[in-house]
C-alpha positions as CSV (number, residue, x, y, z in Angstrom):
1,X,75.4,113.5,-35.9
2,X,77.7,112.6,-33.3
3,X,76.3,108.6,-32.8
4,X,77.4,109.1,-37.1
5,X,80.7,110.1,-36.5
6,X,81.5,107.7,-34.2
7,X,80.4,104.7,-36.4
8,X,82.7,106.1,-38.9
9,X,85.6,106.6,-36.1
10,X,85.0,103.2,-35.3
11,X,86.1,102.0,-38.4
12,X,86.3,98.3,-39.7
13,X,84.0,99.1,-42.2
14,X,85.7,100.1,-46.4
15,X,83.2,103.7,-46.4
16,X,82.3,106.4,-44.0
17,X,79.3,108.3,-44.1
18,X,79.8,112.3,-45.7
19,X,78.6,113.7,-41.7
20,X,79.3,117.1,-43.5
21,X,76.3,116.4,-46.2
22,X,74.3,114.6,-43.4
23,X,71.0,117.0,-42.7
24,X,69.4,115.1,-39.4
25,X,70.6,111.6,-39.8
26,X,68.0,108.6,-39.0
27,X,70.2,105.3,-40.1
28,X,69.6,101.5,-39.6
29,X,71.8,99.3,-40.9
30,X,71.7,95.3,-39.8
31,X,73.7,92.4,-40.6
32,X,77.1,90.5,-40.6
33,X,80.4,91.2,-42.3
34,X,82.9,88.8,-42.5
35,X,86.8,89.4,-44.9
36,X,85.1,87.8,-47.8
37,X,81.4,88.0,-47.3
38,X,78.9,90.9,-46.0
39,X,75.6,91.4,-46.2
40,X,73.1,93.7,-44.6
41,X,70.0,95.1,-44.6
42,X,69.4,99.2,-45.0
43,X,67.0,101.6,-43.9
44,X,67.1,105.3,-43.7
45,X,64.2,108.0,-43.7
46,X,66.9,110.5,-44.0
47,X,69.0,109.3,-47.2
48,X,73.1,109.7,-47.0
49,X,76.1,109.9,-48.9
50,X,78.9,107.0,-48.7
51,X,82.4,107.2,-49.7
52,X,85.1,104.7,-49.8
53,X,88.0,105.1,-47.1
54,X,90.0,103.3,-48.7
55,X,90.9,100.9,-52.0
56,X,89.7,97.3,-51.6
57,X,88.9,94.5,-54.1
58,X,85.5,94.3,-53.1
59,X,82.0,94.2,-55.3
60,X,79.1,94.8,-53.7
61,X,75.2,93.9,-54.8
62,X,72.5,95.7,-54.0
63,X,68.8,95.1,-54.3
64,X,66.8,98.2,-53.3
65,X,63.5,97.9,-51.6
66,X,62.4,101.2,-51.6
67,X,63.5,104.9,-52.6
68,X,66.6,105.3,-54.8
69,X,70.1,105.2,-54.6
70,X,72.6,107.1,-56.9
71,X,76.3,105.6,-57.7
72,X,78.8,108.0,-58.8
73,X,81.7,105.8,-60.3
74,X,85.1,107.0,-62.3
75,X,83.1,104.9,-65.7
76,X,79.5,106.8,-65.1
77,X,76.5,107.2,-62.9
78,X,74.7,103.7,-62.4
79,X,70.7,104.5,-60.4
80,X,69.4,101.9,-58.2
81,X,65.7,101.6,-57.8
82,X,63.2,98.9,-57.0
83,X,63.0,97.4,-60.4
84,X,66.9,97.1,-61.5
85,X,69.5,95.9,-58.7
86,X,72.9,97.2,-58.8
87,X,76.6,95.9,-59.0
88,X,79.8,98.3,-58.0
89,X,83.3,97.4,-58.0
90,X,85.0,99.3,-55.1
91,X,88.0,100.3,-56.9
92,X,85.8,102.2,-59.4
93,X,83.1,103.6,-57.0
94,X,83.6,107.3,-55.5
95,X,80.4,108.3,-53.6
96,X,77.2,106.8,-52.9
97,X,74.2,108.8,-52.2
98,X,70.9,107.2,-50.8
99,X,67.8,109.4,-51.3
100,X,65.0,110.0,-48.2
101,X,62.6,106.2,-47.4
102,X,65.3,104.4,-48.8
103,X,65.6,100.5,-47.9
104,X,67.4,97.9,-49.2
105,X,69.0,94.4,-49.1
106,X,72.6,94.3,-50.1
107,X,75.7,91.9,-50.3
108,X,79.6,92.3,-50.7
109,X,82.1,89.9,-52.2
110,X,85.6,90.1,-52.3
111,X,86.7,89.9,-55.3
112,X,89.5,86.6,-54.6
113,X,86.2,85.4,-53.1
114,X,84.3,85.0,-56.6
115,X,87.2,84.5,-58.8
116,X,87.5,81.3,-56.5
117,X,84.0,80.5,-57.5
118,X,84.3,81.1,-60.9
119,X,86.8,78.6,-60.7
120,X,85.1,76.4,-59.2
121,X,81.6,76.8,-61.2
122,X,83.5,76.5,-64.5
123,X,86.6,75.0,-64.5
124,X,88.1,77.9,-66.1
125,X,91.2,79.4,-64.7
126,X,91.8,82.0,-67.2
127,X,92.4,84.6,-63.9
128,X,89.5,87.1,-64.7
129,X,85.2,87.4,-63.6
130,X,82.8,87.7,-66.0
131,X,82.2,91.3,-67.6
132,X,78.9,91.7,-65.3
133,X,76.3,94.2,-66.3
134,X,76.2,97.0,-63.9
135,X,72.2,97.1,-63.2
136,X,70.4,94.0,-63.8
137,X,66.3,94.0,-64.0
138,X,64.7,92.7,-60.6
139,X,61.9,90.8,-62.2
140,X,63.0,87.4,-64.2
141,X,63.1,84.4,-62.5
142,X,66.8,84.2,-61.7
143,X,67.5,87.6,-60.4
144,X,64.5,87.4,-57.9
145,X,65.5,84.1,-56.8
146,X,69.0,86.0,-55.8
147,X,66.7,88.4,-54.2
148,X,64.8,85.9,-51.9
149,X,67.7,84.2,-51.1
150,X,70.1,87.0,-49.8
151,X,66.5,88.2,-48.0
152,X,66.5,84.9,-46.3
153,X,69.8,84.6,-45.0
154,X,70.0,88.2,-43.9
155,X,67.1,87.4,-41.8
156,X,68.8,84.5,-40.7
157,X,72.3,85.5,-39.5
158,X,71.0,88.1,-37.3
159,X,72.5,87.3,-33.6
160,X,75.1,84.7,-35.4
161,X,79.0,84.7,-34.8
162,X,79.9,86.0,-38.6
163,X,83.3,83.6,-38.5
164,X,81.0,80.1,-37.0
165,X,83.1,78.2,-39.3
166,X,79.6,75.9,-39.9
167,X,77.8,78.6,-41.6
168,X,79.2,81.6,-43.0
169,X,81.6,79.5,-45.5
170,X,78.9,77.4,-46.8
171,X,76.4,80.7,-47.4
172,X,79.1,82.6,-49.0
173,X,80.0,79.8,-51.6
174,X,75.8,79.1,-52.2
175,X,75.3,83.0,-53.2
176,X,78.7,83.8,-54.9
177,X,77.4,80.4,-57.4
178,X,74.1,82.1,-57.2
179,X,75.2,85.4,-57.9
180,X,77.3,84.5,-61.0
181,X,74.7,82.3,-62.5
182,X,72.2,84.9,-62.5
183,X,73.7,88.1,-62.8
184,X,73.7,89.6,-66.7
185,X,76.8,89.7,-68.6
186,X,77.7,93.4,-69.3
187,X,76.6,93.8,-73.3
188,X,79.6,95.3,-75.7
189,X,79.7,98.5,-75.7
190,X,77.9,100.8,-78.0
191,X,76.2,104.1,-78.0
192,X,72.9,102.2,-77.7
193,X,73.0,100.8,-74.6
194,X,73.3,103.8,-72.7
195,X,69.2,103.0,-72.4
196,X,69.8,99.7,-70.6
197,X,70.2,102.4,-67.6
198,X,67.7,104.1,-66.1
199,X,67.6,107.8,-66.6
200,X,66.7,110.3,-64.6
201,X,63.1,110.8,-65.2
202,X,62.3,107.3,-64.7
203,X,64.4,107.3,-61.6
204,X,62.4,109.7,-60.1
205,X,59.2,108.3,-61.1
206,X,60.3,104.9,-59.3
207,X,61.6,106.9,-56.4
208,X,58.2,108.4,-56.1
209,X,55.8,105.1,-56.5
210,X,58.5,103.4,-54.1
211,X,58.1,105.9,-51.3
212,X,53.8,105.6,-52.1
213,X,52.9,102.6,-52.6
214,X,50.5,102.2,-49.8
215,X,48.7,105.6,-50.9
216,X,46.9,105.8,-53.7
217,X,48.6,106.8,-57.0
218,X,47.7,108.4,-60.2
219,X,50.0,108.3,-63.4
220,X,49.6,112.3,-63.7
221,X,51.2,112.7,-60.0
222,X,53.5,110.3,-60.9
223,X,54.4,112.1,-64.3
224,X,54.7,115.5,-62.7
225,X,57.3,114.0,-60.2
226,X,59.3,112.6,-63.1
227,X,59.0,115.8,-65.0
228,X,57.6,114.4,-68.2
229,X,54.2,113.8,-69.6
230,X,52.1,111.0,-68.9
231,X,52.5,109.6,-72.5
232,X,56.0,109.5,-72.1
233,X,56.1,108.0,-68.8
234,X,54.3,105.4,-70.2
235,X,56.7,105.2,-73.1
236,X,59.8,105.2,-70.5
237,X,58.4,102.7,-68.3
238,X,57.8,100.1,-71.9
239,X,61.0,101.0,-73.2
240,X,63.7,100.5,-70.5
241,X,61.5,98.2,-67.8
242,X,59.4,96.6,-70.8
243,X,55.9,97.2,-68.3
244,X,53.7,99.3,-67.7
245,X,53.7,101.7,-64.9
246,X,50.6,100.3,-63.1
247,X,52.1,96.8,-63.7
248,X,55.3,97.5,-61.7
249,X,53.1,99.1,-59.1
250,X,51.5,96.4,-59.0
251,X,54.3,94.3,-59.1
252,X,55.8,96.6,-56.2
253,X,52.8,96.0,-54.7
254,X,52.9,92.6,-54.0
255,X,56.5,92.4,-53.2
256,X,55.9,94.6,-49.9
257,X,52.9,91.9,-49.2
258,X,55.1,89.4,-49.7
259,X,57.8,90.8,-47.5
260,X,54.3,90.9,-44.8
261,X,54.0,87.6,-45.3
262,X,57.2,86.5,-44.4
263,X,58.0,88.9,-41.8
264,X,57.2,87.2,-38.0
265,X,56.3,90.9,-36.4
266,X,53.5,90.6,-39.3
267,X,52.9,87.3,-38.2
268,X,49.6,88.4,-36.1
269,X,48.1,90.4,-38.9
270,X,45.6,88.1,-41.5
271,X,46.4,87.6,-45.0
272,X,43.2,89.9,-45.9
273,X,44.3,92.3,-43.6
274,X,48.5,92.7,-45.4
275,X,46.7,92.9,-48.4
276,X,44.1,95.2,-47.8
277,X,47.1,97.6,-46.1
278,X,48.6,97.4,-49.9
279,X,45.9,98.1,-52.0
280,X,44.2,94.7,-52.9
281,X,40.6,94.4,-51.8
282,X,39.6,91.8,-53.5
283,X,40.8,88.1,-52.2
284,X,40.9,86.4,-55.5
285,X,42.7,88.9,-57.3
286,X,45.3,89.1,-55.1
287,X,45.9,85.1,-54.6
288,X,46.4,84.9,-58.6
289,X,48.4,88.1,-58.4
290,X,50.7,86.7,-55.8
291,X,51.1,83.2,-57.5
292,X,51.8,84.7,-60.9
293,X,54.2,86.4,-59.5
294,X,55.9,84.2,-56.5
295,X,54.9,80.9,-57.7
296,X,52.8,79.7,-54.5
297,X,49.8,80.7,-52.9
298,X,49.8,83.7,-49.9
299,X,49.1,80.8,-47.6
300,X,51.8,78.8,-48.5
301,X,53.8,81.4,-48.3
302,X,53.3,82.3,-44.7
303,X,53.4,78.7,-43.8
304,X,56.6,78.1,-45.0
305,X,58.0,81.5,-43.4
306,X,56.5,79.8,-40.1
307,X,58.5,76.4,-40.5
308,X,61.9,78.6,-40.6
């Protein structure tokens, strides 16, 4: 509690952790901030509730990796779970609340920051950003592209001076184009799209598979976490994620493998071995998994991450 305290007194930072609503803190937090660009890299057995210290024209992404993550904003609630990556403007955010095995990969923008590459991008100087959606699904091609790439350069600035003039400009203006390009445009509004977010029930259901995906699951556990029955798990999971639940497990599945494969303190274990640890026992299932899914081969993968 007190190391907590004094990371807020220390300030620098545009939120303080709530110490008051803190119950045996156990927070890791790496990565680089810089006036226009931030990103880092979260990890917290504990959970924990943000709030802002003060206004600031900032937006921050966030791509979580495991558990889930609540945003309490002055428009609505926005959930953030494996399968749908957030977007917050500071200005309307007022708490953030992180549930227990909660990870995740996140990024923050100033706002000057990506109206300058709007400009830039489009040519249009009308003053304003585009109406972004507030979640945005993890899996199409574009938004898991974002993904990999803020993944890679968090791993890659660790240790780096956050102003070296040779780098930090030339990543910001790379994922603010990124960022734009692939991020959904915020639908008009209408009573009906109040199921673009997640609800509750599927929140928890994601929370739970998140927090056991190297255990074996069963959809009735699952369902009794969530509250609901089975069949409407089910239903849930087709409507607003348009899968099934054992396909985003599976889908979950392979993205911690993947994060294996890339990792270099995994680098000693075999590729049979990171796959066995999530599930997939059987070689050739899991190589045409994988490459479904991330385009190359678990071997190419690894061999790449090695080349870095």
């Amino acid at each position: 509690m007190r190391q907590l305290q004094l990371f807020n007194d220390r300030g620098g930072l545009a939120i303080g952790f709530d110490v008051l609503r803190s119950t045996m803190p156990d927070i890791a937090i790496a990565g680089s901030q810089n006036e226009a660009f931030s990103l880092w890299e979260t990890r917290s057995s504990s959970g924990f509730v943000t709030k802002p210290k003060f206004n600031a024209q900032l937006i921050t992404i966030r791509f979580v990796t495991s558990g889930h993550v609540i945003y309490r904003r002055r428009s609505g609630d926005v959930d953030g779970v494996p399968t749908h990556a957030t977007l917050v403007n500071f200005s309307d955010l007022r708490e953030v609340q992180a549930f227990g095995a909660f990870g995740a990969i996140s990024g923050t923008f100033s706002v000057e920051a990506l109206m300058a590459a709007q400009v830039a991008l489009t040519g249009i100087r009308d003053g304003t950003l585009p109406d972004l959606a507030p979640t945005a699904p993890v899996a199409t091609p574009a938004m898991m592209a974002l993904f990999l790439t803020l993944q890679r350069v968090q791993q890659q600035i660790q240790g780096l001076d956050s102003h070296d003039d040779l780098t930090f400009p030339l990543l910001k203006e790379v994922l603010s184009y990124q960022l734009l390009s692939a991020w959904p445009r915020r639908v008009a509004p209408a009573p009906s799209q109040a199921q673009d977010i997640p609800s509750r029930s599927l929140g928890r259901a994601l929370d739970y598979i998140a927090a056991n995906l190297s255990r074996a699951l069963t959809l009735a556990d699952i369902a009794a976490v969530a509250g609901i029955s089975v069949r409407s798990l089910q239903d849930r999971f087709r409507r607003d994620l348009g899968r099934t639940p054992v396909q985003v497990i599976l889908e979950l599945r392979l993205a911690q493998a993947h994060r294996d494969l890339m990792s270099p303190t995994r680098a000693s274990l075999s590729i049979a071995d990171i796959a066995r640890s999530w599930g997939f026992v059987h070689m050739g299932d899991f190589g045409q998994r994988y490459r479904r899914q991330y385009g190359r081969t678990p071997t190419e993968t690894r061999r790449a991450s090695r080349a870095v």
